[in-house]
N, C-alpha and C positions, 0 to 999 in steps of 0.2 A: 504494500500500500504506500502511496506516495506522500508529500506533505498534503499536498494540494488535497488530495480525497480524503487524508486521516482531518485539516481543518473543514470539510465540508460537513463532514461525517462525526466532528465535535458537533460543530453549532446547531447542526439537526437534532441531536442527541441533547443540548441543551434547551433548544424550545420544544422540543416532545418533556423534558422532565417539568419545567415551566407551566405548559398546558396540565400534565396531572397536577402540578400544585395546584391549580384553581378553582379544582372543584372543592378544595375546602374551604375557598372562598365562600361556597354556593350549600356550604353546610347547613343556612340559616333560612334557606331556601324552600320551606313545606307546602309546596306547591298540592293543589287538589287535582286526581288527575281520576281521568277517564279513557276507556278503550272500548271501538265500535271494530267490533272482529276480532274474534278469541281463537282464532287459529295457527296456524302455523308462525307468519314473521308478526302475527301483533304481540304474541307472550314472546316473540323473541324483543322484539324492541319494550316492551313492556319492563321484562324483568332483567334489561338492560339497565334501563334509567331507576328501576330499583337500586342497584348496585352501586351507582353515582351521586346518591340524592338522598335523601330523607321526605324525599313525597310522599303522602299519602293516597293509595289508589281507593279512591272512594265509591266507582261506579265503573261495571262491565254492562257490553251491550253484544248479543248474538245473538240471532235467527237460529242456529240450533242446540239446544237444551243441554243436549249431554257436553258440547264441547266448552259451552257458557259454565256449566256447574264444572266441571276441570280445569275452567282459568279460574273458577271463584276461588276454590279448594289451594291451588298451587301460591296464586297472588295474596292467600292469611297465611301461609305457612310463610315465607318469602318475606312479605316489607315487614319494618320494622315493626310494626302497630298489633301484628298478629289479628288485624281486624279484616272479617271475612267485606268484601265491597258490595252493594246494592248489586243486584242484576237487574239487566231488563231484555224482551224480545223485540224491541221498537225504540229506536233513535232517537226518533222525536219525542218519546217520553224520558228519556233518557236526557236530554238539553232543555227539555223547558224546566229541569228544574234550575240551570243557572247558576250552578253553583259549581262550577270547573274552571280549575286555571289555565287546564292544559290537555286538551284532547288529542288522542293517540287514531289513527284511523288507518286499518293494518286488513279492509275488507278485500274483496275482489275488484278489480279495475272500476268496473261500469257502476259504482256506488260511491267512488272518490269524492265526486264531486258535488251530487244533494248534500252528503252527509257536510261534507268541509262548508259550506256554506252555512248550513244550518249550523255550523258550530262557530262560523265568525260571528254570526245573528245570537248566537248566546253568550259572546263576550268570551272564549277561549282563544289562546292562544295554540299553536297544531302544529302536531307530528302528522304527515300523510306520508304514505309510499307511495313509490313510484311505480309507475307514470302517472301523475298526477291527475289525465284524466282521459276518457276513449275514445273523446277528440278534441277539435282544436278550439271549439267554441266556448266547451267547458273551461279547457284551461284558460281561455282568455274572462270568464266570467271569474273563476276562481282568484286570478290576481289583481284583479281591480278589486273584489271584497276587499283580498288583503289589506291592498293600499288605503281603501277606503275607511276602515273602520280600525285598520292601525296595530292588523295583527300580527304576530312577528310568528313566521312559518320554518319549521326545517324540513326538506323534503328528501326520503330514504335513498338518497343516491349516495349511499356511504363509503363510496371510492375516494371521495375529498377529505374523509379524517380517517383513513388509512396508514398507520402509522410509513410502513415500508413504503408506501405510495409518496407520502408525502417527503421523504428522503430523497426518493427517486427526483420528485419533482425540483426541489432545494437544492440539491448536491448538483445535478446531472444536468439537467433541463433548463433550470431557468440560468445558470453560468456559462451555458453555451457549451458545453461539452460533446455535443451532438454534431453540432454546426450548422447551416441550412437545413431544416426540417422541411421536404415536398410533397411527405406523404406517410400515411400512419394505415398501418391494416390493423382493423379491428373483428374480433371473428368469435364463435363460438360452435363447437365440433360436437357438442355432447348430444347424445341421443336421448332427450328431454319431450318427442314430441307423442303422445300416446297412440298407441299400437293394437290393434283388434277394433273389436265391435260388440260389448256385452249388449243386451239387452236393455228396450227401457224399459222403466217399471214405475210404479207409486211410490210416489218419494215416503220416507221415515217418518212414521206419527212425530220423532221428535223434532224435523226442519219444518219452520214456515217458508215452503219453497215461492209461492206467491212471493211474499216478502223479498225473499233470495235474488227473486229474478229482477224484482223493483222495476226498474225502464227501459230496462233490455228486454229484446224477444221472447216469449216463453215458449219455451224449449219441451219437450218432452222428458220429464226427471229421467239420468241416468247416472250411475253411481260415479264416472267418470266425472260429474260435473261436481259433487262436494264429497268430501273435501280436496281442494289442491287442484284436480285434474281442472278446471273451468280453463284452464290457458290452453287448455289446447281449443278453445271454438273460440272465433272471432266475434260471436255477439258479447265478450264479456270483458275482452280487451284488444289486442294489436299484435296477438302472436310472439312469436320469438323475438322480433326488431321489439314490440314495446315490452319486454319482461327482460330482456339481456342485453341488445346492440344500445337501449338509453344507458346501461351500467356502465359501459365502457365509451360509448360517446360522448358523455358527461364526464368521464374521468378524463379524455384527451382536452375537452373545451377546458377543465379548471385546470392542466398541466402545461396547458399553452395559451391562456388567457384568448381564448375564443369564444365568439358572440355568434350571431346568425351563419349560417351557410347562405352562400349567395341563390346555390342551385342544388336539389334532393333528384334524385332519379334512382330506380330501384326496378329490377327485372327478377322472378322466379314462379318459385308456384309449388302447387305435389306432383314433383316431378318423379318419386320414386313409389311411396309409401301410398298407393291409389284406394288401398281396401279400406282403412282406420274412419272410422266416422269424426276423427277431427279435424276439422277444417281450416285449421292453420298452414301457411307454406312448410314442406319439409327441406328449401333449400330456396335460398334468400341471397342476392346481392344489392348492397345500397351506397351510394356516393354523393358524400356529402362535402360540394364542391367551395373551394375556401380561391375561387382565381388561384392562385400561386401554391396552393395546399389541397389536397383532395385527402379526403378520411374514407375509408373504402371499408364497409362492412362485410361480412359476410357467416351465412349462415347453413349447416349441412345438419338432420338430424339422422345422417347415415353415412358409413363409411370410417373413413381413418381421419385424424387430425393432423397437419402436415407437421406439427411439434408436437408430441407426446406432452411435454412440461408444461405447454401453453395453450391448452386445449379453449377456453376462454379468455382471451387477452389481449392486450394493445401492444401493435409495434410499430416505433417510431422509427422510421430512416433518414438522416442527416449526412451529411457530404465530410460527417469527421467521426461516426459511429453511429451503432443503432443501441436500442432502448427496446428491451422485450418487458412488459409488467403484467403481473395479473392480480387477484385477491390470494397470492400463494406465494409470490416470489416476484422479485425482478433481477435480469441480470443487463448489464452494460458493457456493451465490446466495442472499445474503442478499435480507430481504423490506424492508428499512427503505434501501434505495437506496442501500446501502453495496458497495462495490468488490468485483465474485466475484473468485473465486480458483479458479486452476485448477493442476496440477499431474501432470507426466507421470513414470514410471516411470523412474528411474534405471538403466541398463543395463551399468556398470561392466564395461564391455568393454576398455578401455583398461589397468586395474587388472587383470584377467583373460582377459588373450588368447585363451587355450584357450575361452573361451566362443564365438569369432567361430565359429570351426569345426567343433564339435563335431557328431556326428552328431544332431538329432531334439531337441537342446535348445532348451525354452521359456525362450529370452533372459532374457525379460523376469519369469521366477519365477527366476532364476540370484542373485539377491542376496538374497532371501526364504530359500530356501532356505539360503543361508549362515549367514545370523543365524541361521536357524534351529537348524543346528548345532552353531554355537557357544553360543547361550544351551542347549544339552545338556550338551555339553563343560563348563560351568561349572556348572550341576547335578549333573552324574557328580562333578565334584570338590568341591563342599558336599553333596551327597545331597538340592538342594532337590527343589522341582519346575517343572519347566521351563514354559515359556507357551501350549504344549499338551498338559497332562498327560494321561494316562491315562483322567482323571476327565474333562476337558475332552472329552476325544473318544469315551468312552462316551457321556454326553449329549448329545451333535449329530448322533453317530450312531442311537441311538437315538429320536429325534424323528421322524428322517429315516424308519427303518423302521416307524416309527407312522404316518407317514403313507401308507405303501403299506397296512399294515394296513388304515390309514380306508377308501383306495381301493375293496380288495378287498371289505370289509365292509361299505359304504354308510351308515356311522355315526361319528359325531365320538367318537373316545377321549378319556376325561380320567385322566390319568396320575399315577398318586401314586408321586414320584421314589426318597422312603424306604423303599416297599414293592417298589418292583420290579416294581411290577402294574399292569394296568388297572385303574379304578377300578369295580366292577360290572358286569364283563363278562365272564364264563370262556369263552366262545367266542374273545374274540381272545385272552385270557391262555393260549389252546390254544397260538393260533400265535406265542409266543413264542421257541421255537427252531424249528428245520427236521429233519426227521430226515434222517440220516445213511446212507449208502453203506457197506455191512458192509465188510470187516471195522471202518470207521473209528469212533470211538465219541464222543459228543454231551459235552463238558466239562461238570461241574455246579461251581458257583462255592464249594458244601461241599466237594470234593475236591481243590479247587488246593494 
């Protein structure tokens, strides 16, 4: 290791221990919180910010019974308070009591965006995941609440508090290490998209699937659809591009300080996987054009990954080294025959026991997620804006569904980010939102 990479590789190591100091800052912090989606990543991000905080979780909210009484059960054993939290089967009963500092929203795609709104309208400040929302209209309603009513949002694209991530970015990237950066392949190889054809059937006395499906099409209940499997059908989000290519699109825009793409174009389809009743692409290309920089996604849920190591990951090429990162690792190979670097995921299991065992926890995003928290936590108490704001996650998301647009439409959009529009196209500015399931009604971003 050289000087130059042992002082980058200090002062990274100094404001990473910096950031943990602060959340004893935020010791004083008893925020009252609430969670609409008790499954998979909302008790992950959930019993995240337990870990960071002295919150109190005073209210869970799910549409299905048994999964709702297993966050209740898990979230008294866990926060400090040992107090089990109010349940409810409905949202809106859940926010009109008004008594939340900080709402968690961890449901399926196509509910992002009623529920976040109805939670700015009660005075919370919000955790959402990503993609913020299943089109582009919502998200443009979504961040005007924000601004409007002065909520301060972090949205789960937790590549930006990445411990290893953000070294990468600090050491490597933003000192020029790279040199000319023209072009970044962003891809994910893994075989995630569901496979066969069960049967449908009567949903579970214990889901209110009415409920579930809210303003999205209703579907014929099939067990692929709850829990988990709903990403593989397009009525409930954006497929692969909006559940994995915003992960890492978003991780390249905060490593290179990028804003709109000027042009989205995106070509595939199921090109392999013809039998599977899910209706997602099983192989996906998208570019997302910067003039001078093209971000190039790409997506296969079959076959080989051309890197074993890097099977979901972003790689940067510059005219003085390349830059491979994922949520696992990064390594750096420089071109002037200077010493790579490589670097694995910190998994502070030791620091956080309850992670060894936890049911269905991704390890290795458990310290992501943390920081990710707590740089909230210190926003809630300056009113800034946290390092995935609102804004941030509109634009990544929206790229993302531009590029299913391209897909669909077999024509490269050029997006003018001020307007909100495509740029000379009212056929896709058609499909900028999705209609809506009666009774539920389409948010307009004049209305919030």
């Amino acid at each position: 290791m050289n000087r130059r990479t042992f002082l980058g590789l200090s002062a990274a190591g100094l404001a990473m221990s910096a950031w943990r100091g602060e959340s004893a800052e935020l010791a004083d912090q008893h925020k009252r919180v609430g969670l609409i989606g008790c499954g998979w990543y909302g008790k992950t991000d959930l019993l995240r910010l337990i870990q960071v905080a002295p919150v109190e979780v005073v209210s869970l909210c799910d549409v299905d019974k048994h999964m709702l009484a297993e966050a209740a059960a898990l979230v008294a054993q866990r926060q400090r308070s040992h107090q089990k939290p109010r349940t409810y089967g409905d949202y809106r009963e859940m926010l009109r009591e008004k008594d939340l500092d900080l709402v968690l929203i961890g449901t399926p795609d196509h509910w992002h965006a009623l529920i976040f709104l109805a939670a700015v309208r009660a005075g919370a400040d919000i955790y959402v995941q990503k993609p913020i929302s299943v089109d582009i209209l919502e998200g443009q309603a979504m961040l005007a609440a924000a601004r409007r009513h002065g909520r301060v949002v972090q949205v789960g694209t937790q590549r930006r508090s990445t411990p290893h991530l953000i070294e990468a970015r600090d050491t490597i990237l933003k000192p020029g290490r790279l040199g000319h950066i023209g072009h970044v392949d962003i891809c994910c190889y893994w075989h995630m998209r569901a496979s066969g054809n069960p049967p449908d059937t009567a949903p579970p006395d214990y889901l209110d699937y009415d409920l579930w499906t809210g303003p999205a099409p209703l579907r014929p209940y099939n067990r692929w659809v709850h829990p988990r499997g709903w990403r593989a059908f397009m009525e409930y989000g954006n497929g692969i591009v909006g559940d994995m290519a915003i992960h890492m699109f978003d991780m390249v825009r905060w490593m290179m300080d990028l804003g709109w793409p000027k042009r989205v174009s995106s070509a595939g389809g199921i090109l392999v996987d013809k039998r599977s009743k899910a209706n997602i692409s099983d192989t996906q290309t998208a570019t997302f054009d910067y003039d001078d920089l093209q971000v190039v996604w790409q997506h296969r849920t079959w076959g080989q990954a051309p890197d074993a190591n890097y099977p979901w990951s972003a790689t940067f090429y510059g005219d003085k080294g390349t830059l491979k990162a994922s949520v696992f690792s990064y390594d750096f190979l420089p071109l002037d025959g200077g010493q790579p670097i490589h670097r694995d995921v910190t998994y502070e299991l030791e620091q956080y026991p309850e992670d060894k065992t936890e049911k269905d926890l991704e390890k290795h995003c458990a310290p992501a997620v943390r920081r990710h928290m707590q740089d909230l936590l210190a926003c809630i108490a300056t009113r800034g804006k946290p390092v995935a704001d609102i804004e941030q996650g509109y634009i990544s998301t929206t790229s993302c569904i531009l590029a299913n647009l391209s897909m669909k439409l077999g024509r490269t959009l050029a997006w003018d980010g001020a307007a909100g529009r495509v740029v000379g196209d009212e056929e896709a500015n058609g499909l900028l939102h999705r209609p809506y399931r009666t009774p539920w009604v389409h948010p307009e971003p004049a209305n919030v």
